[in-house]
N, C-alpha and C positions, 0 to 999 in steps of 0.2 A: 658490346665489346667489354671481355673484363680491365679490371683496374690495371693487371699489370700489362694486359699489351699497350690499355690509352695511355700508361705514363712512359712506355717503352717510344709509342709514336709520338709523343709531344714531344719529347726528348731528343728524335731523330730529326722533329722539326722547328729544333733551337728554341727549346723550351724555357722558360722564366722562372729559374728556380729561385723557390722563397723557404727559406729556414724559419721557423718561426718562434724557434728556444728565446733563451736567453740570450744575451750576448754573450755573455761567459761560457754557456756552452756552447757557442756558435764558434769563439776561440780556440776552443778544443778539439775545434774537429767539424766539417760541413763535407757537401756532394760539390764537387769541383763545379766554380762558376756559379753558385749562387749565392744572393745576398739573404740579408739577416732583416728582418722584419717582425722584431716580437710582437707575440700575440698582443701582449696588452697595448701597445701602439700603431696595431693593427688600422684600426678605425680613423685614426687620425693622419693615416697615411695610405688613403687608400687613392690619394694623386699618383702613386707610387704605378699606381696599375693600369692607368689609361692608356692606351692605344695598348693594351700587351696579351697577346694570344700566348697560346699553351702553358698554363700558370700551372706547376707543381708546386705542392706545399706540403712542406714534411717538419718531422719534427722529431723527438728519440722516442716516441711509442705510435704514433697517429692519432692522439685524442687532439693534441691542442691543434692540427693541421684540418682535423675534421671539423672543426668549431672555426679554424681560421675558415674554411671554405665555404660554412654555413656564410660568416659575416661578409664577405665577398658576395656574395651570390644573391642574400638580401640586400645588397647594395650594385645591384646592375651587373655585375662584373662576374661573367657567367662561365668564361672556356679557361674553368678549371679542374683539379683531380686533386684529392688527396693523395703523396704520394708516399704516404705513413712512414717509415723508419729514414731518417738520413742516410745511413749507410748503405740501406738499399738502392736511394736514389743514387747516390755516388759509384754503386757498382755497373748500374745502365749507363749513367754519362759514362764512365773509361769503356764500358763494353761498346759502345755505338760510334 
């Protein structure tokens, strides 16, 4: 499946969106319904993620989401997607 149906179907099925900017840009602007989990705090808060299916994690390019999703993933916590641009992510939640 490509990336953008799996984040299309994670998202149909009340997906866990994680931001992973800054906060200050997370204030600026995020995809309706997710929270903020910067990268660099990433690791220290990866209680954040237990019991949680369909993890989207985006970011304003996709590098720091792919790097978030690396460090997930080397840490057990596997049913995820990068789902690179915020704004993309926020255009599938209003669409669905």
């Amino acid at each position: 499946m490509d990336v953008e149906k799996q984040v299309e179907k994670m998202i149909r099925e009340g997906a866990f969106l994680v931001d992973v900017r800054s906060p200050m840009e997370f204030d600026e602007g995020t995809a309706k319904g997710a929270i903020n989990i910067p990268l660099e705090d990433l690791e220290d808060r990866l209680a954040d993620f237990e019991g949680k299916k369909n993890i989207v994690l985006f970011c304003r390019s996709g590098g720091r989401s792919a790097y978030a999703e690396s460090v997930l993933n080397r840490n057990g916590i596997n049913d995820t997607v990068n789902g690179g641009v915020w704004q993309y992510v926020d255009r599938i939640v209003r669409e669905v």
